[in-house]
PAZAPA-4460 file (N, C-alpha, C; in steps of 0.05 Angstrom, whole numbers, plus 32768, in hexadecimal, padded with zeros to 4 digits):
% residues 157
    n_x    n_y    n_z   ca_x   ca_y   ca_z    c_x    c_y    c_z   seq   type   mol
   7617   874D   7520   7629   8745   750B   761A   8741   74F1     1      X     A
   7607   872B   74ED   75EF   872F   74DC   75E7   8745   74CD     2      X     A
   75E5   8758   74DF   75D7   8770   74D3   75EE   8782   74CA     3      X     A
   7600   877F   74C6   7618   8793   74BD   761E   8786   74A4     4      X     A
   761B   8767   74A2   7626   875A   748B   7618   8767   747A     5      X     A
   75EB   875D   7486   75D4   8760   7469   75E1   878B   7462     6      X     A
   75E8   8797   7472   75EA   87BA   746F   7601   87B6   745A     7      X     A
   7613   87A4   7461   762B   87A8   7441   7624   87A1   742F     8      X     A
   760C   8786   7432   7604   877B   7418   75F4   8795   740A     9      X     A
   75DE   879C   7411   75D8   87AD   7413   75EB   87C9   73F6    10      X     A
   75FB   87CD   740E   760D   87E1   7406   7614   87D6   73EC    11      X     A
   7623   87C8   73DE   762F   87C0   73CC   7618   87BA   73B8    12      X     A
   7603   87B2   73BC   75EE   87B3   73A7   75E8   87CE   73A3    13      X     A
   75E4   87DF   73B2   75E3   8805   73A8   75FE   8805   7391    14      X     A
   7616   87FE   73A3   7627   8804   738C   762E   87F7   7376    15      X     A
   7620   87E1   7376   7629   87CF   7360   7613   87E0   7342    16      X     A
   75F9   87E4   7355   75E5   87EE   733F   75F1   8803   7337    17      X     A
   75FC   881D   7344   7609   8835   7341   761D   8832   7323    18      X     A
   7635   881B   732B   763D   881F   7314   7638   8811   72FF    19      X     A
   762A   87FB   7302   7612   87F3   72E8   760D   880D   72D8    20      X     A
   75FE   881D   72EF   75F6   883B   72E2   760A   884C   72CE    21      X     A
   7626   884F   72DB   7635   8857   72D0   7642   884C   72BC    22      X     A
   7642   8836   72BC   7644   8825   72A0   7639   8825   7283    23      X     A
   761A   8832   728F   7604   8838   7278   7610   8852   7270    24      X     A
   7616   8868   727F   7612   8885   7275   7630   8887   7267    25      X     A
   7641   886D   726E   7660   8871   7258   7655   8864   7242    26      X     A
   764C   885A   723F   7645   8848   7225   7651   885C   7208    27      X     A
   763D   8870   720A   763F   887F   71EE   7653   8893   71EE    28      X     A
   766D   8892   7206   7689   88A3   7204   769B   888F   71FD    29      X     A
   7695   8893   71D7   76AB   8884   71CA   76C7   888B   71C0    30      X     A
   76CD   88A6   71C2   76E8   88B1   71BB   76FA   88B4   71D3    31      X     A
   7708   88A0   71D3   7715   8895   71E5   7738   8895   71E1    32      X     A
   774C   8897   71E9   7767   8899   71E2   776C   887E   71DB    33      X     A
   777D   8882   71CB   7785   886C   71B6   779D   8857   71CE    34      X     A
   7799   8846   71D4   77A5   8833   71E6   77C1   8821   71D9    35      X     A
   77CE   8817   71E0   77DE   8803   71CB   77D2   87E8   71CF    36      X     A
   77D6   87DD   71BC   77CC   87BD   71BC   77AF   87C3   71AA    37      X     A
   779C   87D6   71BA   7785   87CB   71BB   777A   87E8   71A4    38      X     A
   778E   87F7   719F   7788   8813   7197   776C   881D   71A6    39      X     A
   7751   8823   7194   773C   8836   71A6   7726   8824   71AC    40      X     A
   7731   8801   71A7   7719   87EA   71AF   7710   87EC   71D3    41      X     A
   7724   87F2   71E1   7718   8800   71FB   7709   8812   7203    42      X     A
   76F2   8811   7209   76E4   882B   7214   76E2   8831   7236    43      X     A
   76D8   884D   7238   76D3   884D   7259   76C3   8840   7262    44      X     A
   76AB   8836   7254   7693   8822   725F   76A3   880D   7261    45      X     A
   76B8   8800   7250   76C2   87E0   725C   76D6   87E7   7272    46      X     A
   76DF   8803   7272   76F5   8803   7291   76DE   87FE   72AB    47      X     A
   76B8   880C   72A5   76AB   8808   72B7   76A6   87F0   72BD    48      X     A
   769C   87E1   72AB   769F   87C4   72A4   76AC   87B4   72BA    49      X     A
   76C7   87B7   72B5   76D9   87A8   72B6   76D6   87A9   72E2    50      X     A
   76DA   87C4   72E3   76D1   87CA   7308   76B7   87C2   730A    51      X     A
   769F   87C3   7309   7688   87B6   7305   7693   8798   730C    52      X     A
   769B   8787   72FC   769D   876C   72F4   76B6   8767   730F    53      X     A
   76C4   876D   730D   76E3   8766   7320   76D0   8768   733C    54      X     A
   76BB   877F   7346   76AB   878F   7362   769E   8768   735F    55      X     A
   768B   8765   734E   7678   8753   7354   7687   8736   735A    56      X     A
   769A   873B   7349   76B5   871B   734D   76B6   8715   7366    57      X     A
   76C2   8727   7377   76D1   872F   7393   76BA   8725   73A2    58      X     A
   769E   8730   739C   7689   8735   73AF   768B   8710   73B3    59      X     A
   7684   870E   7398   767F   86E4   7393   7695   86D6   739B    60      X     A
   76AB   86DD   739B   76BA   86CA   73AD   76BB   86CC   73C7    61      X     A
   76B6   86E7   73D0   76B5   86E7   73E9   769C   86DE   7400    62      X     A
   768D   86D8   73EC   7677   86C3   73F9   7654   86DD   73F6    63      X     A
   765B   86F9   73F0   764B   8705   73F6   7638   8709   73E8    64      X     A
   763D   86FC   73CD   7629   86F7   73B9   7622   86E8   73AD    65      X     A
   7610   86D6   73A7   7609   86BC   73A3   7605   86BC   7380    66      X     A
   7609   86A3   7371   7606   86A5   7362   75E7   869C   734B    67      X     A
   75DE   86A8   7342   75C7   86A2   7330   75C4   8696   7317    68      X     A
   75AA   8681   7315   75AC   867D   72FD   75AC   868B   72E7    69      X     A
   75B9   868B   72D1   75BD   86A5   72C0   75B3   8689   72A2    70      X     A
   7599   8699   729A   758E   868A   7285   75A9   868A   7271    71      X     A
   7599   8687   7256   75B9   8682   723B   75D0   867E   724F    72      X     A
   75DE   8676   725D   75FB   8674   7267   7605   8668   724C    73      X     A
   75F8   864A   724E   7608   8633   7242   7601   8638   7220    74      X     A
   75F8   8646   7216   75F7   864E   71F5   760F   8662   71F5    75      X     A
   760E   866E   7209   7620   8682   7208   763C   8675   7205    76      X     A
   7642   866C   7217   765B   8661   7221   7666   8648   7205    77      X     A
   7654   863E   71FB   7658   8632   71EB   765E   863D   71CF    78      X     A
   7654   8654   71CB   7654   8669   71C2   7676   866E   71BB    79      X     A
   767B   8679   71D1   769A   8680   71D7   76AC   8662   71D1    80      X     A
   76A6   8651   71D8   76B2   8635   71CD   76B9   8631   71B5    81      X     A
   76A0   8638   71A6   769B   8635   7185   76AC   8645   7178    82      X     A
   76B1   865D   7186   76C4   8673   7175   76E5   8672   7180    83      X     A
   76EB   8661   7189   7705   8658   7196   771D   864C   717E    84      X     A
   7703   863E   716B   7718   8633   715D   7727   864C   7149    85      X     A
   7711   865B   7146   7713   8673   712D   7725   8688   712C    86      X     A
   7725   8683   7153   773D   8694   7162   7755   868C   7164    87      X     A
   7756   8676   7169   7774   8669   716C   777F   8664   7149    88      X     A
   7773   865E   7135   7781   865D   711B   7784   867A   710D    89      X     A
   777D   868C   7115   7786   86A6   710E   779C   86AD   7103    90      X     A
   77A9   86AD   70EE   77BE   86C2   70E5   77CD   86E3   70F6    91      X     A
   77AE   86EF   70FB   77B3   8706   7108   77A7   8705   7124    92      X     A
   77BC   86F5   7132   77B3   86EB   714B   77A7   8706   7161    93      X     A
   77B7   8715   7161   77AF   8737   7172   7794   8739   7175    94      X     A
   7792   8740   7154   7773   8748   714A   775E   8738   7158    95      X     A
   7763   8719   7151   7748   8705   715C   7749   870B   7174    96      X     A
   7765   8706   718A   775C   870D   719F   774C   871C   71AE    97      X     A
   774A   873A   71A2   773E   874B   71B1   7726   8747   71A1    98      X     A
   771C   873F   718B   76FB   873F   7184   76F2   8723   718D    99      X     A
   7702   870A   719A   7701   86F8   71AD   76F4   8703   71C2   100      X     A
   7702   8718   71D5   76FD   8729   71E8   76E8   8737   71E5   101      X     A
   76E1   873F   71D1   76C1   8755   71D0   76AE   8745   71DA   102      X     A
   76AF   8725   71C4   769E   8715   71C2   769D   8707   71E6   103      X     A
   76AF   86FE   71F4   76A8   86FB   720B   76A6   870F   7223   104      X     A
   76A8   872D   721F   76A1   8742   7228   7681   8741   7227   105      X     A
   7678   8743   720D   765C   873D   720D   764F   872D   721F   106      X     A
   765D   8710   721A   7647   8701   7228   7650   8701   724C   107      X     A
   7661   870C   724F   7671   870C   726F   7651   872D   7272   108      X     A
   7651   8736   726A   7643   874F   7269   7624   8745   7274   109      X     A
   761C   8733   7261   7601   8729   7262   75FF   8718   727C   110      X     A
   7612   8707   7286   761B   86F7   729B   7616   8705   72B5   111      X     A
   762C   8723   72B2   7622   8733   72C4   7611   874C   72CA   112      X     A
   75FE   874B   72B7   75E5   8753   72B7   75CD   873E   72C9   113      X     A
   75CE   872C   72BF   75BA   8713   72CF   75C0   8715   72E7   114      X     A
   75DA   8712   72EF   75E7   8712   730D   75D8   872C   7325   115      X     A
   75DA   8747   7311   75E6   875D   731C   75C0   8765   731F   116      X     A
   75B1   8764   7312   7594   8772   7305   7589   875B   7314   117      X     A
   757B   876C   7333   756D   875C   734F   7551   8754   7349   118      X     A
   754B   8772   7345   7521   8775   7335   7529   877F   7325   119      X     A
   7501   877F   731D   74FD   878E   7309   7500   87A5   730A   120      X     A
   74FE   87B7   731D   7500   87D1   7328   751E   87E1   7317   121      X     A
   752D   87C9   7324   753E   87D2   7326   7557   87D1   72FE   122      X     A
   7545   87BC   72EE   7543   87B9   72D4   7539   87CE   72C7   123      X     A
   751D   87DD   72D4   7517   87EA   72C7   7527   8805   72CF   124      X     A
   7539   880E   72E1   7542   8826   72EB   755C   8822   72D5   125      X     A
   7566   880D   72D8   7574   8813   72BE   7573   8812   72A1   126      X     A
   755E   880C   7296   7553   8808   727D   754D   882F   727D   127      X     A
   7538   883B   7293   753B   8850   7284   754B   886C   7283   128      X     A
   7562   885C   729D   757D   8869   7298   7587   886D   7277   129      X     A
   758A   8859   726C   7591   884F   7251   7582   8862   7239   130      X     A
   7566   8866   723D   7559   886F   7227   755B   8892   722D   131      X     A
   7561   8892   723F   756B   88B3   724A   7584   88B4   723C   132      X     A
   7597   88A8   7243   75AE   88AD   7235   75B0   88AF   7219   133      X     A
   7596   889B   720D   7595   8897   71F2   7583   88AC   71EA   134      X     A
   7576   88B7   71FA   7567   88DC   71E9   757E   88E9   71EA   135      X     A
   7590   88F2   71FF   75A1   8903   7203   75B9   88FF   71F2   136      X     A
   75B7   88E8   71E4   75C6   88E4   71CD   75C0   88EB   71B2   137      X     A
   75AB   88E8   71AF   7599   88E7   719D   7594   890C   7195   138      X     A
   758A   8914   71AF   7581   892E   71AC   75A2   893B   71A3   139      X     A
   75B8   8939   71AE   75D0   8947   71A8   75D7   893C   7196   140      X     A
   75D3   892C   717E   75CF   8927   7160   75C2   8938   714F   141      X     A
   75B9   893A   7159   75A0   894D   7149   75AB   8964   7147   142      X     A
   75AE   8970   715E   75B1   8987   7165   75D1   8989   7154   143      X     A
   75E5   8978   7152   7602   897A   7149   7605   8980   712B   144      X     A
   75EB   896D   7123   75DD   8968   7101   75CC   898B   7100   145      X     A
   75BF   898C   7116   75B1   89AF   710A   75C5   89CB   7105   146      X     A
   75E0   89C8   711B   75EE   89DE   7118   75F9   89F2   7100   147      X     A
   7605   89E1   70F3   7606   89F0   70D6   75FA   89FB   70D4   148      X     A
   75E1   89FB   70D2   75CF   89FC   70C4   75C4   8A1E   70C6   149      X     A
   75C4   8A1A   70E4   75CD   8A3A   70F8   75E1   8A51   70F5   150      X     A
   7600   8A48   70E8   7612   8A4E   70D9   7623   8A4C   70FB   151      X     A
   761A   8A3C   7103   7624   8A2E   711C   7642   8A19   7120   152      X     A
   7654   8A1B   7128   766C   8A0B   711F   7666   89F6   712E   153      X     A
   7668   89DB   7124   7661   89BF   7133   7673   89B5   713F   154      X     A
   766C   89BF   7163   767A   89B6   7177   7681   899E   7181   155      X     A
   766D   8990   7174   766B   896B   717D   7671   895B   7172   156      X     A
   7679   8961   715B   7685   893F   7146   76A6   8952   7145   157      X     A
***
């Protein structure tokens, strides 16, 4: 019995890192359909996000993942306190809400980063996930910015 539990634990840390992963490589797919409420403030990295965060919830209430100390918590959190009042006297209550939401998206983000990031190994596999994505960004900039130039019609912006 033991050994089936540590194989799920196990298991769910592959997948938890997995879509960590996949979280990184939505980052920079920002043209996104225009939503109501929220128009294009949604992206596919916060729908990954959001499964990411709900997977790790489940895991922690259900006893299978323990929780860690997560340095800044309490600046953070206080953080989000401080900007409560700025939120609730709003005129354009909509608006605050959802840049309310960015702002504790962020720090719910950083929360579950500490949680989720075991080693260093495993910090660094996604750090240079990230800077791959960020050449392959980078380089198809360039390349979007050289076409003209070719008398090339610019496929990418």
């Amino acid at each position: 019995m033991g050994q089936g539990k540590n194989m799920f634990g196990v298991m769910m840390v592959g997948i938890l890192e997995k879509l960590l992963w996949l979280y990184v490589i939505l980052i920079p797919f920002m043209r996104v359909p225009a939503l109501p409420l929220v128009n294009q403030k949604v992206q596919y990295s916060d729908v990954a996000f959001l499964v990411l965060f709900g997977l790790w919830t489940w895991l922690f209430l259900s006893g299978k993942s323990k929780l860690k100390k997560t340095p800044l918590l309490l600046p953070a959190v206080l953080m989000l306190v401080m900007f409560l009042p700025s939120f609730v006297n709003s005129p354009l209550w909509l608006k605050s809400f959802i840049e309310f939401a960015g702002i504790l998206y962020l720090v719910m983000l950083y929360f579950l980063l500490n949680q989720l990031v075991l080693s260093k190994e495993m910090w660094w596999r996604i750090v240079r996930l990230w800077v791959w994505i960020a050449f392959i960004i980078s380089i198809t900039g360039i390349i979007a910015y050289l076409l003209p130039y070719f008398g090339v019609k610019n496929i990418f912006l």
